[in-house]
C-alpha positions as CSV (number, residue, x, y, z in Angstrom):
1,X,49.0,-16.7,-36.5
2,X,51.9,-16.6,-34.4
3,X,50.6,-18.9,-31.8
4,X,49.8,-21.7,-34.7
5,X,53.7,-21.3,-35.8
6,X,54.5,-21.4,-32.1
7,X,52.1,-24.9,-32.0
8,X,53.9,-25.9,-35.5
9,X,57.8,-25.6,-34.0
10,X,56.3,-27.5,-30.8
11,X,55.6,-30.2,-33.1
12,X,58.2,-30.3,-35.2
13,X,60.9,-29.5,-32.2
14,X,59.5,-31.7,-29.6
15,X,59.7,-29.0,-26.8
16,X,57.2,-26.2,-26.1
17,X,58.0,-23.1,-27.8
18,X,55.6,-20.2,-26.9
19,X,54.5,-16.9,-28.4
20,X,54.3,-14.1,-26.3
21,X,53.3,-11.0,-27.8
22,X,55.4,-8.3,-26.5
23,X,54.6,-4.3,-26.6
24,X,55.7,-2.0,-29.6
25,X,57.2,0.1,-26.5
26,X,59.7,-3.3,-25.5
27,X,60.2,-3.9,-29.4
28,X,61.5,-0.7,-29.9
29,X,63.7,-0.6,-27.0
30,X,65.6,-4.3,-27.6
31,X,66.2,-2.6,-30.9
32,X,67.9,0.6,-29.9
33,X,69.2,-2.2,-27.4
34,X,70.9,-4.1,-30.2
35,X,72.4,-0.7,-31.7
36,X,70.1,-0.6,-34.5
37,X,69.6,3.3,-36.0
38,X,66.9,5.2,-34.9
39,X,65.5,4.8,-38.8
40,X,65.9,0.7,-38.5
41,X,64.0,1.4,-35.0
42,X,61.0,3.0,-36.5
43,X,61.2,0.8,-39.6
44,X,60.7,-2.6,-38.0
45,X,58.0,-1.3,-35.5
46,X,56.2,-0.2,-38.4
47,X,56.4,-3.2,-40.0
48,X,55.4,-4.7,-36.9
49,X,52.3,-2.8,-36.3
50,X,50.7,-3.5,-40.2
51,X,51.5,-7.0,-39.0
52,X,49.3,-7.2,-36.1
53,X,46.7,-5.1,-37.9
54,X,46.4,-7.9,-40.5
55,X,48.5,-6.4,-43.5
56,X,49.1,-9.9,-44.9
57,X,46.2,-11.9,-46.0
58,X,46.5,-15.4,-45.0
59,X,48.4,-18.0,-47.2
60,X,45.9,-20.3,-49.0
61,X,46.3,-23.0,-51.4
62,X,49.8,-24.5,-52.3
63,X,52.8,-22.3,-53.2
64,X,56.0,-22.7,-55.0
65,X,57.8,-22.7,-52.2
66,X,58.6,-25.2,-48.9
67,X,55.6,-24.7,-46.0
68,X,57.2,-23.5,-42.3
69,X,56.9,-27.0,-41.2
70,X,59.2,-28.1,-43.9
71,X,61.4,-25.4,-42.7
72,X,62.0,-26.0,-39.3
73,X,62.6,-29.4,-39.6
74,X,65.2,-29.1,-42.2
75,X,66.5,-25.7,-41.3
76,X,65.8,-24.9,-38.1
77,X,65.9,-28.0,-36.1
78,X,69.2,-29.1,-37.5
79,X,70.6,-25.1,-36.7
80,X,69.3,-26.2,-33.3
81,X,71.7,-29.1,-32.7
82,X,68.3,-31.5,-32.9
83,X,69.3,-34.6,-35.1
84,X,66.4,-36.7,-36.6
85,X,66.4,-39.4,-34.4
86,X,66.1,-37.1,-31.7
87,X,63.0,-35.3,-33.0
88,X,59.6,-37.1,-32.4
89,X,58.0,-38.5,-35.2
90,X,54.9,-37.2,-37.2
């Protein structure tokens, strides 16, 4: 869910990052706010809305490729400016 890879960045960040879930009426508009086409617009709220009613089955098992907490630490934390030794440890 998003709140568990909210509680997964936390972890991995060491600072609280939050998920707040915003309405499809403020997702549209920072869209149209960011110059995207009204087709882009409708698109991505779409996509957003078979999201949050459950479109994706949840992961199970092990896959091929790196898990999200992989990811943020060797993607996202470094993009951040956070160096290892700055990160807590797990």
């Amino acid at each position: 869910t998003p709140r568990e890879l909210a509680q997964i960045m936390t972890e991995v960040l060491g600072r609280p990052v939050r998920y707040e879930q915003a309405s499809m009426a403020d997702y549209r508009a920072q869209y149209a706010a960011h110059g995207a086409s009204p087709a882009v617009v409708h698109a991505m709220v779409e996509m957003a809305e078979a999201q949050l009613a459950g479109v994706y089955p949840p992961a199970h098992g092990a896959g091929s490729g790196s898990s999200f907490e992989q990811w943020c630490a060797t993607v996202l934390a470094p993009a951040l400016g956070l160096s290892p030794e700055l990160r807590p440890r797990r």
